[in-house]
N, C-alpha and C positions, 0 to 999 in steps of 0.2 A: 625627387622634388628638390629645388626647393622654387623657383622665381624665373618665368620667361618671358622674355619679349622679343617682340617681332616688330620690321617696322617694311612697308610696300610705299613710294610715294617720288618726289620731286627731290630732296632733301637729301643730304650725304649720310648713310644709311647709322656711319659707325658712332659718331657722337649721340644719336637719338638713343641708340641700342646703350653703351656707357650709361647715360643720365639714366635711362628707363632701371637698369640693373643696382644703379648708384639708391636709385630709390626703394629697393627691393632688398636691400641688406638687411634689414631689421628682421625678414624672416630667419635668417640663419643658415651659413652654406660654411661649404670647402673646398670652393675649387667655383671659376667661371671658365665661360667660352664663347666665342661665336663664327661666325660664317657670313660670308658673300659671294656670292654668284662671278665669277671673272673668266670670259672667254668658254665659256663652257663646263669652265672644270671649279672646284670651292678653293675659297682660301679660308681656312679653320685659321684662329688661334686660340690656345686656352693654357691653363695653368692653374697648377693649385693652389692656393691662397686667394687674395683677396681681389675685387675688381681694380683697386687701382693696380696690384699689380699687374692683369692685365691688360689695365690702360697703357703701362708702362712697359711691356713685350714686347720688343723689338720695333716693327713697322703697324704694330697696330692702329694705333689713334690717326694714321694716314690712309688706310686703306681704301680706296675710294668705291662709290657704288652706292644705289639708292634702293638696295634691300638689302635685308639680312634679316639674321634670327640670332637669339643672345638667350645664356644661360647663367642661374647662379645653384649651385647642387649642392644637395646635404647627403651626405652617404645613403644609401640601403645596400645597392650591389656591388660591392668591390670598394676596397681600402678609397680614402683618400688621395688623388694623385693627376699627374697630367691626363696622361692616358684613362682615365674613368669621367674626368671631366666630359662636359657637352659643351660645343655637339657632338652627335658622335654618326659616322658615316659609312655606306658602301663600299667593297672593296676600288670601286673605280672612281672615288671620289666626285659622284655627280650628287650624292642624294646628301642630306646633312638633319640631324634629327634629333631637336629638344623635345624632353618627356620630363612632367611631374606624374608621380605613382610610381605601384611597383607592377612588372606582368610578371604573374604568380606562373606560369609557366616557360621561365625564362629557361629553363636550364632543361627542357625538351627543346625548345625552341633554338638554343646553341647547340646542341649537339643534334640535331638536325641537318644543321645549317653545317658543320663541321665534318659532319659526314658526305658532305656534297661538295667539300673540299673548299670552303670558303674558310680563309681564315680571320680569326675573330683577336683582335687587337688589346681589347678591356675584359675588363670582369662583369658589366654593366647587362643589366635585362635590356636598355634601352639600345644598344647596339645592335641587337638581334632584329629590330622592327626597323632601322637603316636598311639590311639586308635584304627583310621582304618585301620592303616595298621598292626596293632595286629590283627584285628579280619579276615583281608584277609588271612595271613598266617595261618589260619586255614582249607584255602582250596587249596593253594599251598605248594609247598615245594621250590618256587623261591622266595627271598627277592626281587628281581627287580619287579617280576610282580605283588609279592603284592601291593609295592610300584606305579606302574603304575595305576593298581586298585583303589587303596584309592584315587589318585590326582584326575580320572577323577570326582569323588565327589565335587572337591575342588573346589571352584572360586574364582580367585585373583591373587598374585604373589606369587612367592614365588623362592628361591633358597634353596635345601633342602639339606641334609645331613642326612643318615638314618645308624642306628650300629644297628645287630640283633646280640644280645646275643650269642646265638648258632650258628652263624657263623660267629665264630673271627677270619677269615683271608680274610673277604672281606665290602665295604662298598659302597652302592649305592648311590648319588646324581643326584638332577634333577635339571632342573631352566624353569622359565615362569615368565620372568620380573626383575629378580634380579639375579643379576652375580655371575658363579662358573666359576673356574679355575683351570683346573688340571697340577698338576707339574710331572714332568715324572723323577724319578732319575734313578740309579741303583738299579733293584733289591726293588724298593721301591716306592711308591705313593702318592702325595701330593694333598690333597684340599683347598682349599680358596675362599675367596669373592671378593680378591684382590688381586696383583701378590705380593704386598709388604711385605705377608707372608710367598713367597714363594724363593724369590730369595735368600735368604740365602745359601740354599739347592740346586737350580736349576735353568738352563734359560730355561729350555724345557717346555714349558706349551702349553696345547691345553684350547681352550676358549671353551664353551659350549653355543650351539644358545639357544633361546626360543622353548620349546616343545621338549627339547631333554632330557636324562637318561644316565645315566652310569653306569657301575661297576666297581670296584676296587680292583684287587689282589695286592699285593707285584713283580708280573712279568707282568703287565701292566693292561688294562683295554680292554673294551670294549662299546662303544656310539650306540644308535638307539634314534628312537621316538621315544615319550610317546604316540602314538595312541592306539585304539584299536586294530591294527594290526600293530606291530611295523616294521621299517624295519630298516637297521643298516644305522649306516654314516659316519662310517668309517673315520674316524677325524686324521687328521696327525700333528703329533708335530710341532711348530711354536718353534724359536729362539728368546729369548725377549732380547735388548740390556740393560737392566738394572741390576745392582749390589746392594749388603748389603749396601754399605759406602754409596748410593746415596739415602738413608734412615736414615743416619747417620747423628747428629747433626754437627758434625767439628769444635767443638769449640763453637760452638753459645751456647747462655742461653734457648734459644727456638728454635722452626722451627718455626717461624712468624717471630722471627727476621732474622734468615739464608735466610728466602725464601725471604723476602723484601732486605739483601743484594745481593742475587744471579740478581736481574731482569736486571741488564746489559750485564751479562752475558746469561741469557737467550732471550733477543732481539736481540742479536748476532747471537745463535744459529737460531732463527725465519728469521731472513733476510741475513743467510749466502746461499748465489747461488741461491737468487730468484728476485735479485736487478738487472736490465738491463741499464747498462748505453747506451747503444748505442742505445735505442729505447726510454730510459726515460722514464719504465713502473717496472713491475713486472712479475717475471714468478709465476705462482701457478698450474702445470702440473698436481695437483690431482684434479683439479677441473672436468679435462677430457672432455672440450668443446672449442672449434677453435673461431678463430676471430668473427665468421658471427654469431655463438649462441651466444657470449657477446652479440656482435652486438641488436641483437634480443630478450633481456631482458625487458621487460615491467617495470619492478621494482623489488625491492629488500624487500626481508621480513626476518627480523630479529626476532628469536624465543631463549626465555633460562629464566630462574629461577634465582632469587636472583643479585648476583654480575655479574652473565652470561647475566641478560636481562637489564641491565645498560650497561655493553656493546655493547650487540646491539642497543642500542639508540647512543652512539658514534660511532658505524659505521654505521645507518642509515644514520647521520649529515655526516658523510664522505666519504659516495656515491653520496647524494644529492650536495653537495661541489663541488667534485672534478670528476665526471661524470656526473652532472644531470640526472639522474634519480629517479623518486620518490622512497622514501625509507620510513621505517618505522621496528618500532621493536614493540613485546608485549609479555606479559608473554606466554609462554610455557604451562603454568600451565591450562590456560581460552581457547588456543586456539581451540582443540577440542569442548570445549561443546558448544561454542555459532554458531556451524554451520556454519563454514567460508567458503565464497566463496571463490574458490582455483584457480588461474590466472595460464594455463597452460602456459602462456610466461613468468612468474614471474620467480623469484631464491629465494630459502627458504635459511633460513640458521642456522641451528640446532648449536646451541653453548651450549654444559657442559663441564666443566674441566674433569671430571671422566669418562664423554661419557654414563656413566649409568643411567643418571639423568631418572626418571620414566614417570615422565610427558612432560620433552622435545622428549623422547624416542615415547609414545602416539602423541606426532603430528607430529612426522614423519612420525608416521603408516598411520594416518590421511588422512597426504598429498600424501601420496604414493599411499591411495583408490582410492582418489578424481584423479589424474593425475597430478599432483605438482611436480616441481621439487624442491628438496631437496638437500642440502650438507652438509656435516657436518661441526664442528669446533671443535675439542677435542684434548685433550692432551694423552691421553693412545690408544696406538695400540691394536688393535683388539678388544675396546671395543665396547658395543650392537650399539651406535649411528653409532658408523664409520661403522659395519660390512650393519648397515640397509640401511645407505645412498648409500657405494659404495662408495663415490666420496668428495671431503671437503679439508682441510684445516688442515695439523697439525700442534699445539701451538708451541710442540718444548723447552715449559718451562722446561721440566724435573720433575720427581715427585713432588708433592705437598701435604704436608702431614699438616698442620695447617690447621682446619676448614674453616680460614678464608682467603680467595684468595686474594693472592697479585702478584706476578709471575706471576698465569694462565690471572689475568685480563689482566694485561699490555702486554701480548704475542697477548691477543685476540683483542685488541685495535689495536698493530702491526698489526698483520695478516687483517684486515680491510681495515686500511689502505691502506695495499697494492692492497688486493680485490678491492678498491674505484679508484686505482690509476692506475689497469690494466682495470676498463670499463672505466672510462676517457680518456685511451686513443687510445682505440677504438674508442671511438667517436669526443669530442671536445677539450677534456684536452690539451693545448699545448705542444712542445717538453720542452720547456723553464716552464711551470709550473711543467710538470712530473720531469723537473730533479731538481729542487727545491726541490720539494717530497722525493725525492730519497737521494739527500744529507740530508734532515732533517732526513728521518728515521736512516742513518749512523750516525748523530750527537749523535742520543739521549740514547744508553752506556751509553756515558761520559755524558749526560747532567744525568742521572740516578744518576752514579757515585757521580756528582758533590753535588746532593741535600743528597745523601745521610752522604756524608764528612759533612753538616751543621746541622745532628742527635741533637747533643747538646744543640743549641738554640731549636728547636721544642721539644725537651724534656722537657726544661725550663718554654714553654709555656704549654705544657701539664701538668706537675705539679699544674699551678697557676689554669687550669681551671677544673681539672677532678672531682671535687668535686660540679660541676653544678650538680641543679636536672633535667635539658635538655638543648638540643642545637638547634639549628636553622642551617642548612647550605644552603645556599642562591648561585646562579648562574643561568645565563643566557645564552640561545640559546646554545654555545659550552660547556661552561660553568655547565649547567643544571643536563645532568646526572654526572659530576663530582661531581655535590652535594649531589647529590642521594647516588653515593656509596659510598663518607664519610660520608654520614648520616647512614646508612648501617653498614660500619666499627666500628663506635661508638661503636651501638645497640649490635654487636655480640660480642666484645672483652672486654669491658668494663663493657657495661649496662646501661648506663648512657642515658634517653632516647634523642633521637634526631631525627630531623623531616625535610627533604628538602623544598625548597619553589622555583620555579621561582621569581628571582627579581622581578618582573612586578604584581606577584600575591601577596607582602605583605601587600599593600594598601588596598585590597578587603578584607582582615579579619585579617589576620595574627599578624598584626602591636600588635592589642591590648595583646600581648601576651611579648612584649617584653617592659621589665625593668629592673633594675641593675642586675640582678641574673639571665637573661635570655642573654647567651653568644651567637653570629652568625658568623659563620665561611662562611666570604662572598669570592666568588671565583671568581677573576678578571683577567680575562687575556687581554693584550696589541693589543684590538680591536677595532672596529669601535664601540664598545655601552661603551667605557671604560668610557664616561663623565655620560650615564647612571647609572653605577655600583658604578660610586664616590656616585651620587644623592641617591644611595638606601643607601649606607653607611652611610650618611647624616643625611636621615629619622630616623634610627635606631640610630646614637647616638643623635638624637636631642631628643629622648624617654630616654637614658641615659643605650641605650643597651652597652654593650661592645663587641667590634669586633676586629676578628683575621683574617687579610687579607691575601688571598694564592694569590698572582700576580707573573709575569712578567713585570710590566709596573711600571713606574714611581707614583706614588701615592702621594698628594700633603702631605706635613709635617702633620702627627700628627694627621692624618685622623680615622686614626685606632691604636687602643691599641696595638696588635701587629701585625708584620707582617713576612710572611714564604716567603722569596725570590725563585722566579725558574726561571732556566737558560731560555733562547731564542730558539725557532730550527724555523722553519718553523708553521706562523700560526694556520694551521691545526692540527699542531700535539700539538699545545699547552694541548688539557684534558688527553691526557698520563702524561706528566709530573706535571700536578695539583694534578693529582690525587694520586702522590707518597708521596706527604709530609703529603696526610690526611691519608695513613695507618701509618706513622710514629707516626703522631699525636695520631691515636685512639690507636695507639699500646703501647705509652708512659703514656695514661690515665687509661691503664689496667693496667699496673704493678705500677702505684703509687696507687690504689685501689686493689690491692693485687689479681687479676682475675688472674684464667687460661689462658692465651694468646691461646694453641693453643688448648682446648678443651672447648669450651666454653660451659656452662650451656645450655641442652636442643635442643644442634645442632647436625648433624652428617655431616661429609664431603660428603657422597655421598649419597643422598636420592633416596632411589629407591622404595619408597612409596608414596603413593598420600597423 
């Protein structure tokens, strides 16, 4: 993995491939490449580091030719380095071959190949499927069905991109697991792993399922399966509402910082014409189930990865709250293998920002065998989670291009919310608590707004602390995963190690860990265990810890070294707004530590590998 494009059309092939790849950094790589067709034979360049370098290799940005295929990679097989970069190619330099995923049979599949005396250049699984589908074209005269050929070989994921030397006015892609997107222009044909390489160019894209194939002239394309016996599928262009500029920094020094000031503006967007004041609920019409199926939910199961399954722990707490009914969230990642009983009256609920996520995508399959219902929670249309579910929830954030989620989180908190706040009140939820509900979520824009305008103190405090060798972030029941994912934020943007704890859990071990060098970022919001969270504060500086309190509530003098004030909205909704000032925080301890804010070391926005 990490970011491909492709381009077939009128056009000089390598500036579209550059721009398309330039747009595509935010997922996170080490090393690009690409390829063009000339006289028969490819001309590859690639290199480790970054796209401009190389933009800036030698004779690249001249290379002439109105196709090619472009890469930007994140490690799985083989070191970072020239030689593991994509593409990667044939012994006789006809075939040229970008892949996101990993083939989990890579290392029969080389030593196969090695035995047959071909020798193999990289360490990369994705070299190996160059290979086969060079040696299938020696028994066809179709690039497609070679291509169909070699895969059934393959086991794993993959999203491919394949350029045959000797025929430079077409190019086949496949996918089984990891997302391609094709852009329809004029007279011209776009690939990608993401539409944000595409919309430059175009809003016309067709999405490509799992187990499907394509080809690609300059005067459109053609889709089927990848079976043994293919049949077509006839795929019809889709209208995407997104533009270049909605890619575009506007001004900001980052996209972590644009996208942490955008989030009022994106809760807007999430709770515009789904807020009912006359019933004191919510509408969520894609959920696609009537009063008597809420009705009839046994419980609610929260599924997602990373910042997505801290989320779903805040809206477990906000079904059980504000519906009762039992709720629960867990990694995505575990849920498949440990053979989970799957409650046909339950409600799943598949949360990625990207919608591609790989392992959240596997338990939806999962739940889909077993008789589960499932919805999704995503932020990109038509991508693989929404297309599998059918039925969910959109964020409504708007692109998110920083590794690290700040926008998609707080939309997905929203959107819970309101999911917690339309079974509540099908059931017991009051009119008079629903509209409570409903006025707080309107509040909190501006209460966004508000914390955002006090940037300057928490930059102040993140100066004094980013040079800790770790952190502690401490909270309670509402609280809890609030701490999690600025423990979280830290880890990714900074580096700086840090560790969550339930208040209640530092007594059992934790305590001995904390002294003048060991800072806790205790998270208290203005509730029933607030005399609790003073007591934990207590502990920790009676050890000589120093603490940075994120409250709401009144806090007696001098309790804590510093403190991050947040506005009021309604109870409930207090860990959206806690949770704004800890990206602020981790965000201000990355750039006085001189970090990449929105490419962090070692991450990719959208994993679509296990």
């Amino acid at each position: 993995m990490c970011g491909i494009v492709g381009y077939v059309g009128h056009r000089q092939a390598v500036p579209v491939l550059l721009e398309g790849l330039h747009r595509l950094e935010y997922r996170g790589y080490d090393s690009a490449g690409l390829a063009l067709p000339y006289r028969g034979k490819l001309r590859v360049r690639k290199t480790q580091g970054r796209v401009k370098d190389l933009r800036d290799k030698g004779d690249t940005a001249t290379l002439p030719g109105n196709v090619g295929i472009a890469h930007t990679r994140w490690a799985t097989h083989g070191e970072p380095s020239d030689a593991n970069a994509h593409p990667h190619t044939d012994t006789s330099g006809r075939i040229a071959v970008v892949h996101n995923g990993i083939v989990e049979n890579a290392e029969q599949l080389r030593s196969e190949l090695t035995a047959l005396g071909v020798q193999l250049v990289s360490d990369t699984d994705t070299e190996a499927i160059a290979h086969l589908i060079a040696a299938e074209l020696d028994a066809t005269d179709s690039l497609e069905a070679a291509v169909r050929t070699a895969l059934h070989r393959v086991q794993g994921t993959y999203g491919l991109l394949v350029l045959d030397a000797r025929r430079p006015d077409e190019l086949v892609v496949a996918r089984n697991g990891s997302p391609i997107v094709l852009g329809v222009g004029d007279g011209e044909m776009f690939i990608a792993s993401d539409v944000a390489a595409l919309v430059h160019h175009t809003q016309r894209v067709v999405f490509l399922d799992d187990g499907e194939i394509a080809t690609l002239r300059a005067d459109g394309f053609r889709t089927s399966t990848l079976g043994a016996e293919p049949e077509q599928t006839d795929k019809v262009p889709t209208t995407i509402d997104m533009a270049a500029e909605d890619y575009a920094l506007g001004g900001y020094p980052d996209f972590m910082r644009k996208e942490i000031a955008e989030q009022s503006e994106a809760v807007r967007r999430a709770l515009r014409g789904r807020l009912d004041d006359r019933f004191a609920t919510a509408r969520l019409g894609g959920l696609n189930m009537d009063a008597r199926e809420l009705r009839g939910i046994s419980k609610v199961v929260f599924l997602g990865c990373g910042s997505a399954y801290y989320a779903g722990q805040l809206g477990a707490q906000l079904v059980e709250e504000l519906a009762r009914i039992p709720a629960t969230a867990e990694p995505a990642s575990e849920f498949r293998y440990r053979n989970p009983v799957v409650d046909p009256d339950a409600l799943y609920v598949a949360i990625s920002q990207s919608g591609e996520t790989l392992d959240t995508l596997a338990a939806v399959q999962e739940l889909q065998r077993k008789g589960g219902r499932v919805i999704g929670a995503v932020n990109a249309v038509g991508s693989a989670i929404a297309r599998q579910c059918g039925a969910g929830v959109f964020l409504h954030a708007g692109p998110e291009i920083s590794v690290a989620s700040t926008k998609a989180l707080t939309n997905m908190t929203v959107s819970f919310t309101m999911l917690a706040l339309l079974l509540g009140r099908v059931r017991d939820l009051s009119a008079a608590d629903g509209q409570r509900i409903v006025e707080g979520l309107r509040a909190v824009p501006d209460a966004i707004d508000q914390l955002i305008g006090d940037e300057a103190a928490i930059a102040e405090i993140a100066q004094r602390y980013a040079k800790a060798r770790s952190m502690f972030f401490i909270g309670r029941v509402r609280a809890w995963p609030v701490a999690r994912e600025g423990a979280q934020k830290l880890k990714e943007v900074s580096y700086v190690h840090a560790e969550a704890y339930q208040a209640s859990e530092l007594k059992h071990g934790p305590l001995a860990l904390i002294d003048p060098e060991m800072p806790s970022v205790v998270i208290v919001p203005d509730d029933e265990l607030l005399a609790k969270n003073i007591n934990t504060i207590e502990q920790i500086k009676a050890r000589g810890g120093p603490v940075i309190a994120v409250t709401n509530a009144d806090l007696p003098a001098s309790i804590a070294d510093d403190v991050i004030r947040v506005p009021k909205v309604a109870p409930e909704l207090d860990p959206m707004l806690l949770t704004v000032p800890l990206q602020l925080l981790a965000y201000h301890c990355a750039l006085a530590l001189g970090r990449d804010v929105d490419k962090p070391r070692n991450l990719a926005k959208s994993v679509t590998v296990e």
